[in-house]
N, C-alpha and C positions, 0 to 999 in steps of 0.2 A: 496576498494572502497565502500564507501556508498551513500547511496541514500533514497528520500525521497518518501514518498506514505502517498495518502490521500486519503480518502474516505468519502464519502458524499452521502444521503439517509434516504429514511422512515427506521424508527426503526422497527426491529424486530429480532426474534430469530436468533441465528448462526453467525450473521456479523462476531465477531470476529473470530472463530473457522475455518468459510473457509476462511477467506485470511491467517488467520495462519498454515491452514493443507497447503496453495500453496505453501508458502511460504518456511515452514518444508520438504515439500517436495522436493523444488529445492535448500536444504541447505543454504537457507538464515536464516543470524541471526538478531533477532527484539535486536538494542540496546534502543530502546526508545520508549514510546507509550501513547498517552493520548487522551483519546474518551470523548466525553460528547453528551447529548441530549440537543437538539435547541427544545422545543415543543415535535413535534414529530419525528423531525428531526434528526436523528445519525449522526457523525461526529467525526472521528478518524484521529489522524496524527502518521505515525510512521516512526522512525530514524533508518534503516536498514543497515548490513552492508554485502554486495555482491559478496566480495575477494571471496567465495568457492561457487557459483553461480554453479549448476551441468548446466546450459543454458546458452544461449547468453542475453543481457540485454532485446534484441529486444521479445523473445519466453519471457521471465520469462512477457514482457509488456503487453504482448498477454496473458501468462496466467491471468493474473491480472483482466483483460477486458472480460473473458469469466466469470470469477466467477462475476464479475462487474452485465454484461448483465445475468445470472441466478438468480441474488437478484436483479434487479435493481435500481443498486445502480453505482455511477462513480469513478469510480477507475483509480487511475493517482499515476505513478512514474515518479520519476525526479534526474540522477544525484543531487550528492548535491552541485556539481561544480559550474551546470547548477544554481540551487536555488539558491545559493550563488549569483551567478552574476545577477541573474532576481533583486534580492530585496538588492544589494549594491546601495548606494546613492553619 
């Protein structure tokens, strides 16, 4: 199963590093990843994939949103099912 996560926020140090140690940490693997800065603004999309997921989708969403809320920054996962169907025409 993969799924999609975006993140969006003031730039600054470590962005990438903590949603990659959550990430690493609950055996999720980043197949894809592309960040740029808007100004001052960061902005990262990454193509994950969640087959060996040591958590439920729901706790890995929640970790997500704590590291979120400690940079404040917004952090959002999405099936890619889910995504697929939001942005099919």
């Amino acid at each position: 199963m993969r799924a999609i996560i975006t993140v969006i926020g003031n730039d600054q140090k470590g962005i990438i590093a903590k949603v990659g140690t959550c990430l690493y940490q609950r055996e999720v693997n980043v197949l894809d990843i592309t960040q740029t800065l808007l100004q001052e603004y960061f902005t990262m999309v990454m193509l994950v994939d969640i087959t060996d997921c040591t958590c439920s989708f729901e706790a890995l969403q929640q970790a997500l949103c704590q590291v979120g809320a400690e940079m404040n920054l917004s952090i959002r996962i999405q099936s890619e099912e889910i995504f697929n169907a939001m942005h099919r025409i």
